[in-house]
C-alpha positions as CSV (number, residue, x, y, z in Angstrom):
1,X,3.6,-174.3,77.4
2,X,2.8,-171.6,79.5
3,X,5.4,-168.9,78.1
4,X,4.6,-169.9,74.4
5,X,1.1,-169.1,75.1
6,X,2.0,-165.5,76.7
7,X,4.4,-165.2,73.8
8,X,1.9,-165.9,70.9
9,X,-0.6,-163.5,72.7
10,X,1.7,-160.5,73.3
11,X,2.9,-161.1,69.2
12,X,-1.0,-161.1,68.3
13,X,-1.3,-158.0,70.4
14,X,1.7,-156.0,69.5
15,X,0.4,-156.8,66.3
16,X,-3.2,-156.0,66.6
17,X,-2.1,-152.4,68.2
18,X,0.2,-151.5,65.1
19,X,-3.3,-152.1,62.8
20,X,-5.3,-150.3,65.0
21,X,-3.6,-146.8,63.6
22,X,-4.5,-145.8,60.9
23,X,-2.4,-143.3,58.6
24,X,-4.8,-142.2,56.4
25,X,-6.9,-140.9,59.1
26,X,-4.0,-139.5,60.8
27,X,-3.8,-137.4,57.3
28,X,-7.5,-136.0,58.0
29,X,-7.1,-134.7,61.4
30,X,-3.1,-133.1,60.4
31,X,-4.6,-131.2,57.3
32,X,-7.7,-129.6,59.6
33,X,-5.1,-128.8,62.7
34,X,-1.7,-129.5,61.9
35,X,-1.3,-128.0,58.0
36,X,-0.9,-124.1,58.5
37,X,2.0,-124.3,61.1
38,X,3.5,-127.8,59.5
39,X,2.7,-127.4,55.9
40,X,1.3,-130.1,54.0
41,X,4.4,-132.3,53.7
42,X,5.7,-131.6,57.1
43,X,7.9,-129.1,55.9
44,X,7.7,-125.6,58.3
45,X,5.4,-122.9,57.5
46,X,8.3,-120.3,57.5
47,X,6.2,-117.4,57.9
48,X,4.5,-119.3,61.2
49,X,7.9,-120.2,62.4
50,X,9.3,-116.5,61.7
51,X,6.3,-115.0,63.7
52,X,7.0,-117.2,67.0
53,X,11.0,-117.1,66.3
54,X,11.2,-120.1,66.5
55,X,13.0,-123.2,64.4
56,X,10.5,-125.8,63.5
57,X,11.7,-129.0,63.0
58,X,11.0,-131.0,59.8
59,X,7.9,-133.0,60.6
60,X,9.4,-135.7,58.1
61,X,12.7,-136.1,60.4
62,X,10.7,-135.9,63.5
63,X,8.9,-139.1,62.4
64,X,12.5,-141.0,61.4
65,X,13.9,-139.9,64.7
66,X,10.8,-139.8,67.5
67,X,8.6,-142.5,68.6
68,X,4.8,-142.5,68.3
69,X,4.7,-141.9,71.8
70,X,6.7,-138.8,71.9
71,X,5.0,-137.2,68.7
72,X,2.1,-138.0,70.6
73,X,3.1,-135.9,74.4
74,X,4.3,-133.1,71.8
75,X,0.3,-133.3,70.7
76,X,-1.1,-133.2,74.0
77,X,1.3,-131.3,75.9
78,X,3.2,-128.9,73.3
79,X,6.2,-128.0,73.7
80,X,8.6,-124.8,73.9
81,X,5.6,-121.9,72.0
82,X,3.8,-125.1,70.5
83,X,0.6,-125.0,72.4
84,X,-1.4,-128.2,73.2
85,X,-3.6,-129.5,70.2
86,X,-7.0,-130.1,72.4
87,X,-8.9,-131.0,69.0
88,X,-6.7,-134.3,68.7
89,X,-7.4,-136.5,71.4
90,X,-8.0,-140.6,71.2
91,X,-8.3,-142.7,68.3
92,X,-7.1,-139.3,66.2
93,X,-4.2,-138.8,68.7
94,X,-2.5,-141.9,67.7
95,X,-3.8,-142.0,63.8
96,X,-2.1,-138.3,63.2
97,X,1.4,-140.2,65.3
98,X,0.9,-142.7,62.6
99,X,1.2,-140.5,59.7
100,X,4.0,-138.4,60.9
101,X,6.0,-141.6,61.2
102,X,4.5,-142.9,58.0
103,X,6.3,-139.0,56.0
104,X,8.9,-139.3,54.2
């Protein structure tokens, strides 16, 4: 009894947690501080990438092959010349994870 309970609460959580990110948000907050350097589609702005010689990763292959939680510490804590986004922090934090993995 007592493992079907903990079973049918961590299911309603796991659950409840997918919900609570929301995509279309996640669009909002990625066109205001994400769009110039990731384009609109998650395509590279080569120009950007040029400038910083660097290679940007398609954002649409990043989402296929990263979990939320590592799009997320890319985010907060950049990486290689990406700089920390401190505008994106919380609720917007996980909404603009959610619509990276949601490109295609």
């Amino acid at each position: 009894m007592k493992l079907t309970l903990a079973t049918a609460m961590l299911a309603t959580l796991g659950g409840s947690a997918v919900f609570a990110w929301d995509a279309a948000a996640g669009k909002a907050v990625y066109d205001k501080s994400c769009k110039s350097c990731h384009g609109a589609d998650g395509t590279p702005n080569a120009g950007v990438a040029k400038m910083m010689k660097v290679e940007m990763k398609d954002l649409k292959d990043v989402g296929k092959t990263m979990s939320a939680a590592d799009i997320k510490g890319v985010i907060s804590n950049g990486k290689g010349k990406m700089k920390p986004v401190a505008s994106v922090t919380g609720a917007s934090l996980d909404d603009v994870a959610a619509y990276v993995k949601s490109m295609k």
